[in-house]
C-alpha positions as CSV (number, residue, x, y, z in Angstrom):
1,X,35.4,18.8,-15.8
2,X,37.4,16.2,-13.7
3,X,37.2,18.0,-10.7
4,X,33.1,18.1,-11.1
5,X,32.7,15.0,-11.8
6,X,35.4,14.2,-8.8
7,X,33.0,16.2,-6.5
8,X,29.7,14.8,-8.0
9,X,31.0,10.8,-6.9
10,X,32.0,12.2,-3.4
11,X,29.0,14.1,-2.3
12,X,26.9,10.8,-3.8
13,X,28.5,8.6,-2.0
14,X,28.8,10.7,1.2
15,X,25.2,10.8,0.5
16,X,24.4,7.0,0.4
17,X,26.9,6.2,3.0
18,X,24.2,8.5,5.2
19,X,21.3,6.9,3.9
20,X,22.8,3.6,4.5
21,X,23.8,4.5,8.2
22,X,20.5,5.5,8.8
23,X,18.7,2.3,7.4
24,X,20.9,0.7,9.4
25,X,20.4,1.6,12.9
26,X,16.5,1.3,12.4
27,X,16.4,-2.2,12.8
28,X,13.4,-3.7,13.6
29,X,10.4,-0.8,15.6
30,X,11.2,-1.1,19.4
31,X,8.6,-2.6,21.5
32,X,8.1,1.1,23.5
33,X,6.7,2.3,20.1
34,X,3.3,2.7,19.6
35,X,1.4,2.5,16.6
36,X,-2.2,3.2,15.5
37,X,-4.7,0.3,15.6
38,X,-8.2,1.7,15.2
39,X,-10.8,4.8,15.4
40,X,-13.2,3.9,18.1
41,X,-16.6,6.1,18.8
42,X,-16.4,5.6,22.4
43,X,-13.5,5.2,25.2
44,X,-15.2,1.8,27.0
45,X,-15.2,1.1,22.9
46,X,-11.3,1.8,22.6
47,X,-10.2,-0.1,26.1
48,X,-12.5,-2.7,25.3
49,X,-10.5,-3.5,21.8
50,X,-7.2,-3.1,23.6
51,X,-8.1,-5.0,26.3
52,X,-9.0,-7.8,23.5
53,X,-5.3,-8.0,22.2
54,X,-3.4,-9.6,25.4
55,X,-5.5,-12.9,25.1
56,X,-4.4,-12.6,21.6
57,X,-0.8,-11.9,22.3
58,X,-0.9,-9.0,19.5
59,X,0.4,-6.6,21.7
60,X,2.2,-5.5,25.1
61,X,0.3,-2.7,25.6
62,X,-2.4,-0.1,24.7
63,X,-3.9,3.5,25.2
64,X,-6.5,5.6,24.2
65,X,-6.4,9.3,22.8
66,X,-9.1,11.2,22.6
67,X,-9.5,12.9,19.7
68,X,-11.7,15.7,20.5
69,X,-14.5,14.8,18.2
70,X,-16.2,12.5,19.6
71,X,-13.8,9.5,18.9
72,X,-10.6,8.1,20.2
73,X,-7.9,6.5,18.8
74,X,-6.4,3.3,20.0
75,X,-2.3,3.0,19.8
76,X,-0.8,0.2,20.6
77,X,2.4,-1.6,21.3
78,X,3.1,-4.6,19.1
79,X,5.0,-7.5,20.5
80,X,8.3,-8.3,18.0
């Protein structure tokens, strides 16, 4: 019974000692990552919204995918 409950604290806290590492080196996002921002039905739509953020300083950067469907999504990199 000792032994189980011995094994049960160490595989807990090898498991939060893990979980905490992890947390830890996320940090704050890194500038290079992009994130979603919008659904656009057009590309001159997408850029033109992208284009619209640098005045705002909301991001760094921008790109469009195309979605295959007729609209594109706009991704974005926020400044931090």
């Amino acid at each position: 019974m000792m032994m189980t409950i011995r094994k049960l604290a160490a595989t807990t806290l090898l498991t939060l000692g893990l979980a905490g590492g992890i947390a830890a080196t996320q940090g704050v996002a890194s500038a290079a990552t992009f994130v979603p921002a919008g659904v656009y039905s057009s590309s001159s739509a997408c850029a033109k919204a992208g284009n619209a953020g640098f005045p705002q300083h909301r991001w760094v950067g921008w790109r469009c995918e195309n979605l295959h469907n007729g609209r594109y999504l706009l991704w974005v990199q926020p400044r931090y």
